[in-house]
N, C-alpha and C positions, 0 to 999 in steps of 0.2 A: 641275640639274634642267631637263628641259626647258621650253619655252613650253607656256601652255594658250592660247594665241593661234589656234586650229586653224578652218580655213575647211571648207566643203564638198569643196572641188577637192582640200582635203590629203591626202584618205582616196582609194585606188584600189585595184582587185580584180586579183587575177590567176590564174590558172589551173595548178595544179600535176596532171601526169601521171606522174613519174618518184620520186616521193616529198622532192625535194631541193629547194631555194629556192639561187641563188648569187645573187653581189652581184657585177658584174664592170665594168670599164671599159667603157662602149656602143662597140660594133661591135667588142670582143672575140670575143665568143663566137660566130663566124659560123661557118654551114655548110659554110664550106671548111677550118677548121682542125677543125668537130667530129670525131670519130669515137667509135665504139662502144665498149659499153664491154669494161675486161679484167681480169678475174680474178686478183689479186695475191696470192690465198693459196694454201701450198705447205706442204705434209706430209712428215716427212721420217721414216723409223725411227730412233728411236732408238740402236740396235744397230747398227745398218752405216752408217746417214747416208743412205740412196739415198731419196731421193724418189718418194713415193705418183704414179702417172700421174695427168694430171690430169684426163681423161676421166670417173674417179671422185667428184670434184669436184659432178656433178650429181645423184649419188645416193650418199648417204651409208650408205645402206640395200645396197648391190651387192654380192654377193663380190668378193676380190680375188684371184683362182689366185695371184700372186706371194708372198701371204703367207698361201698355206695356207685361202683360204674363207673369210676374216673381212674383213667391212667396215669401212671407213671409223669406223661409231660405233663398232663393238665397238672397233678399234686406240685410239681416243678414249677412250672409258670404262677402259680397262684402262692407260691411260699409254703406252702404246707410241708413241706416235707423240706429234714437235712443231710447232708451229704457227709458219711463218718467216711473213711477208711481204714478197714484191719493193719491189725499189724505184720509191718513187710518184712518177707525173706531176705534173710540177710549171707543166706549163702552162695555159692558160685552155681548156680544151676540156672535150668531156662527161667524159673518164675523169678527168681531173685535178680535177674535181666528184664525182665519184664516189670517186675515191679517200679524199676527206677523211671524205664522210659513211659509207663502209666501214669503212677501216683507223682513224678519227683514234678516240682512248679516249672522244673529247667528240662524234661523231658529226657533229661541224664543224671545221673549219678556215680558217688564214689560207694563202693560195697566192703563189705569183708574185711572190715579193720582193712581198709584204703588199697588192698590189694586186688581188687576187680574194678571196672571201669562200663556202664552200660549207656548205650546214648540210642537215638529214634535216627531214621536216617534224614536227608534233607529230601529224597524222592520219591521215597518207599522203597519197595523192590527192584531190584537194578545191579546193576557191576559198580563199584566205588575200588577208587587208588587207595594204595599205604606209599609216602614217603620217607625214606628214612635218611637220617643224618651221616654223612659219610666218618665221621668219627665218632659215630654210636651213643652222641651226648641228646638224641630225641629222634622223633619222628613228628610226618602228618597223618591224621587221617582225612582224607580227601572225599567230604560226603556231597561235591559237586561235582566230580568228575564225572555220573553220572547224566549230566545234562551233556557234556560232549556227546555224548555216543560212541565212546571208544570203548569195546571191550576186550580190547586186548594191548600190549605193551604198549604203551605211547611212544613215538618217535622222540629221538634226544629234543630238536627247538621245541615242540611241544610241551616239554617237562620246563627247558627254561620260564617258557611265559607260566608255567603253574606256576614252579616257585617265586618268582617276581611279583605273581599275583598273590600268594600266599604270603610274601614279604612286607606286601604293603595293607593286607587285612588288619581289619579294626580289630583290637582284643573290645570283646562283652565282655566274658563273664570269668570271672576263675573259680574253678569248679572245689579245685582242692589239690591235692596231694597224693599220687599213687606211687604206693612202696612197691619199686620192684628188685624182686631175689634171684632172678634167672631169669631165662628166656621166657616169652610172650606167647601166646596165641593170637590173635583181631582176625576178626570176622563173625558171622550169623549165630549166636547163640543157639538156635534152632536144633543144627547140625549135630547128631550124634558121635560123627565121626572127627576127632582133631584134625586128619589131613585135609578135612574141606575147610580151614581156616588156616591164615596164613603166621606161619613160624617165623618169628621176629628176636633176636639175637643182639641184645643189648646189653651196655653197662648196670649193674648193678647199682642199687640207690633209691634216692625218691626224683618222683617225675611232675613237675607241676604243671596240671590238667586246663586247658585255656579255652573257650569256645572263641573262635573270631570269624566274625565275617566280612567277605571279599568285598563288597560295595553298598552302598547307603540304599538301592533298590533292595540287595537281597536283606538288610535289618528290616528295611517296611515289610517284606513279604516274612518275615519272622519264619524264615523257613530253610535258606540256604547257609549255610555254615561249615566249619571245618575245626576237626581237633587237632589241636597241639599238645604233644609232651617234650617236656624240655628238661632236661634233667641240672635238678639244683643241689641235691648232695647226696655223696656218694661213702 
């Protein structure tokens, strides 16, 4: 369990645009390694094996003259067609953040030989907290805070009832194990710049990765959720 030891300074906002929150090594994810992102799903018939063009890709609604006038959903609906996915980026850039919150079953994943972290938000776009442990043994990522409407520092009783709320969240899922060597980055992959993502200052070690959610409504909406790292060896 983590500490309730939590100061003012422990709580900080950050800004999401892209719908995704990653956890990455600081001065990882720079503007010289990002690029755009790319589309790793791929439609294949059934019947012959030949692959849907992927042009069609952005309108699932299109005819397709190769297959006689039928779209992308009708092939879907009818079974004709499977759904492969390429093989995913597995480096610290925007697509290899993208790929996990795409393709992963859990909408997050562990990357990079366990050292990157990418997850989909609970709102989309919006301002989301980081809480961090006051003896640097974890943090939260806070992908509800958004439904407050607070985008700016939360008042100290405020942050109590998060953590109390946070204390009593159901662990889902355990994601894995993220090795961390130094200090952190969390926030919007998107971002070219590190300063728009917030600088996190922790013990060195591994951190075991936890999805939990706050109440039995937000598991049925499969939507509202919060990350935990908790550090188990250092």
């Amino acid at each position: 369990m983590m500490s309730k030891s939590f100061f003012r300074s422990n709580y900080q906002t950050f800004t999401v645009d892209s719908g995704q929150v990653s956890i990455t090594p600081k001065g990882s994810l720079s503007s010289s390694s990002n690029v755009g992102f790319v589309d790793k799903r791929q439609y294949l018939l059934k019947d012959t094996g030949q692959p849907i063009d992927e042009k069609y890709l952005s309108n699932f609604a299109a005819p397709i003259p190769e297959v006689g006038g039928a779209s992308l959903n009708e092939l879907i609906q009818k079974n004709l067609v499977e759904l492969k996915v390429k093989e995913l980026c597995d480096q610290i850039t925007y697509e290899g953040c993208c790929d996990q919150t795409l393709y992963n079953d859990n909408s997050c994943g562990l990357f990079s030989s366990n050292e990157a972290f990418c997850t989909s938000t609970a709102f989309g776009d919006g301002v989301y907290g980081l809480f961090v442990d006051s003896d640097q043994e974890g943090f939260v990522v806070d992908l509800c805070s958004y439904f407050l409407g607070d985008i700016g520092l939360a008042e100290p009783e405020d942050l109590l009832d998060m953590l109390e709320w946070i204390e009593k969240s159901h662990v889902v899922d355990e994601i894995g194990t993220l090795k961390v060597s130094g200090a952190l980055e969390i926030g919007d992959p998107v971002y070219s710049d590190s300063e728009e993502r917030v600088c996190l200052n922790v013990k060195p070690g591994e951190y075991k990765i936890e999805i939990l959610w706050p109440s039995e409504d937000a598991m049925r909406e499969d939507r509202q959720y919060i990350v935990r790292a908790r550090r188990v060896k250092g």
